[in-house]
C-alpha positions in Angstrom: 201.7 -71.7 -32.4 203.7 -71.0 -35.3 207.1 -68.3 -34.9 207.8 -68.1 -38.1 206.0 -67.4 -42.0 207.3 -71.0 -43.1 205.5 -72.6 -40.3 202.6 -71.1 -40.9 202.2 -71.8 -44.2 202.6 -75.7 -43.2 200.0 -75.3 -40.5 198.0 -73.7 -43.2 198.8 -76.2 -46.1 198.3 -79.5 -43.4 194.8 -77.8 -42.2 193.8 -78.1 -46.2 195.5 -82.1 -47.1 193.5 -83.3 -43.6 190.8 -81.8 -44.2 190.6 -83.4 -47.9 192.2 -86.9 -46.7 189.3 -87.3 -44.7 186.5 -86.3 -47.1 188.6 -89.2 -49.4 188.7 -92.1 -46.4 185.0 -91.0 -46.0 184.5 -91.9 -49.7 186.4 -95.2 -48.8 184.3 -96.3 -45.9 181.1 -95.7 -48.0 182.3 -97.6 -51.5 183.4 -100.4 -49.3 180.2 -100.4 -47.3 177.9 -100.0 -50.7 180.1 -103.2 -52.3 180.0 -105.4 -48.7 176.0 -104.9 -49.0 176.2 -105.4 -52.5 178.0 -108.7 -52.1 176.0 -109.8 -49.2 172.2 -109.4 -51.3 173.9 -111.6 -53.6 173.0 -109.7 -56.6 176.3 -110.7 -59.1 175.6 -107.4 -61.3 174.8 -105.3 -58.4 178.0 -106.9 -56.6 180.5 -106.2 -59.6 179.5 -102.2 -60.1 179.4 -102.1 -56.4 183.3 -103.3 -56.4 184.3 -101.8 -59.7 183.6 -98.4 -57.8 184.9 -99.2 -54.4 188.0 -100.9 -57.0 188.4 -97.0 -58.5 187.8 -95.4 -55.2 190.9 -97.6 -53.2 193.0 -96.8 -56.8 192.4 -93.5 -56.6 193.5 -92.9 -52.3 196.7 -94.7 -53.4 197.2 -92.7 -55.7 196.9 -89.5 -54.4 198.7 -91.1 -51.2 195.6 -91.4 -49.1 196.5 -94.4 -48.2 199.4 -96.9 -49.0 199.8 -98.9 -52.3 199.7 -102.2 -50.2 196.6 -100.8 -48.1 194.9 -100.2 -50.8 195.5 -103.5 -53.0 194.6 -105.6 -50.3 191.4 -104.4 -49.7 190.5 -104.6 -53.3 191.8 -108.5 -52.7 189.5 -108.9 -50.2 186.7 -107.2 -51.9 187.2 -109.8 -54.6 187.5 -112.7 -53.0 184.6 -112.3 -50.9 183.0 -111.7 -53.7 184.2 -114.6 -56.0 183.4 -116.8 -52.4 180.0 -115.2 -52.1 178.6 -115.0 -55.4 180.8 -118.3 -57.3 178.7 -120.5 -56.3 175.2 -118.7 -57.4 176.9 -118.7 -61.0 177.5 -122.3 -60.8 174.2 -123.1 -60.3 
């Protein structure tokens, strides 16, 4: 427990940034699992609003320090290239 009024401002101010990091890396798990599905119907226009939202939702974690710069830009690479692997060949044809 906290001795002293510094502390428990910290405890207080920690409660309130976990509590809002996870409602963001909730947000995370559910653009990336929208754009994975999105990708995997094989639907190009579904696929690229599907990424351009998880895209905006990795940019905006990093930003606010969610998660780490690096974290965040390779999942977006990943996102695209399973995308461009996936759905290339559809345009192609």
């Amino acid at each position: 427990m906290a001795n002293t009024k510094s502390a428990v401002k910290r405890n207080r101010q920690a409660t309130k940034r976990n509590a809002r990091n996870l409602a963001v890396k909730g947000n995370i798990k559910n653009a990336l699992k929208a754009a994975r599905a999105a990708i995997a119907s094989g639907d190009a226009a579904k696929a690229k609003t599907a990424i351009e939202a998880a895209t905006s939702t990795l940019a905006k974690a990093a930003t606010k320090g969610v998660l780490h710069a690096k974290n965040a830009s390779r999942r977006i690479g990943r996102l695209a290239h399973a995308a461009s692997k996936k759905l290339a060949p559809a345009a192609a044809k």
